[in-house]
N, C-alpha and C positions, 0 to 999 in steps of 0.2 A: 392723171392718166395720160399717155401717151395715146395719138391717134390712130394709132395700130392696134393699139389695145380694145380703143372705144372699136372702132369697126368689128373687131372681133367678138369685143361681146354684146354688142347689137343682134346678129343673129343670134344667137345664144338666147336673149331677154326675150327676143318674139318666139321662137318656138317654146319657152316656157310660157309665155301668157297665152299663145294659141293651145298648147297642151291643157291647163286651166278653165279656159276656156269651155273646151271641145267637153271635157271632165264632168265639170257644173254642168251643161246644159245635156249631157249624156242621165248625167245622174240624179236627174228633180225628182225629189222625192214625189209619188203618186200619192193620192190618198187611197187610205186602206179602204181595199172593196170587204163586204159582207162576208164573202167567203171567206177572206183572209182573218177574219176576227173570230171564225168560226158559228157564224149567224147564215143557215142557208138554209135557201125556201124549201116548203114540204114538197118531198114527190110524192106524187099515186103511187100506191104500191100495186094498180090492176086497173082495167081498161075500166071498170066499173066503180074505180074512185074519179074516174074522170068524165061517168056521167055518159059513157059506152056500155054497150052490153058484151059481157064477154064471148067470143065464138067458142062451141063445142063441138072440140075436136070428135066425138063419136058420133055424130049426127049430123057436122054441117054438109052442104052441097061444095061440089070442089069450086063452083062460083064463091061460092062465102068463105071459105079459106083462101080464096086468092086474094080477100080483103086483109090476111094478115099482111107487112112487109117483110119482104122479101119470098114474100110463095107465089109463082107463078102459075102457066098451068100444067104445068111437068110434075113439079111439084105437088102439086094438090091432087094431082092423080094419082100421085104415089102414094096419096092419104090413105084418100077413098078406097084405093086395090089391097093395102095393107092391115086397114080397117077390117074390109071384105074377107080376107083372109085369113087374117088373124081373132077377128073379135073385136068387141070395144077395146078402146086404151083402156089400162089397169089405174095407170099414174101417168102424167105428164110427163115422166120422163122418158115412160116408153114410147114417146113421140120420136126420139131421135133413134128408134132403131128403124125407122122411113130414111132409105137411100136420095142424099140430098138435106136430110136434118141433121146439123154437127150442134157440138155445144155452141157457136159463134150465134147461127141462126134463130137454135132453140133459147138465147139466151134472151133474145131481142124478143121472143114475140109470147114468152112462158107468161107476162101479167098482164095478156089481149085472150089468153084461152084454156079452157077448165073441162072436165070429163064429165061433171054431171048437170 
């Protein structure tokens, strides 16, 4: 080889071995988490598989709904006045007919609270 040649592909060979490189150490294989194997731990499916007691929405004080996350006390007043006015909750679902409870809200806190 001629030394025009060799110069030439001198940079050529390192940006392949740095490409290689970069590759390998981009791409180490992890070991497989639990999840991945489809092995995942039990959830509670309710505040009372976790050894809480559940709040009931027809009786609590709007202090004690403010213990759910995300109910503030705007919130928990709109329980309490909704309750007041409507009656006990029927279902849990008619939770979310309280200005301020969307499905996002009510999804998060439906296995923290029960109507009877």
């Amino acid at each position: 080889m001629k030394s025009s040649a060799k110069r030439m592909l001198f940079p050529v060979v390192m940006i392949v071995s740095l490409f290689a490189f970069t590759f390998a150490v981009v791409t180490v294989p992890q070991p497989a988490s639990a999840a991945a194997e489809g092995v995942t731990a039990p959830q509670p499916e309710s505040a009372a598989a976790e050894g809480k007691s559940l709040i009931n929405i027809n009786s609590a004080s709007a202090e004690e709904l403010q213990e759910l996350p995300g109910i503030g006390p705007a919130i928990a007043a709109k329980i309490v006045e909704y309750r007041t006015a409507n009656g006990p909750f029927q279902s849990l679902d008619d939770l979310k007919n309280v200005q301020g409870i969307g499905d996002k809200k009510f999804d998060a806190i439906k296995a923290m609270i029960t109507i009877e």
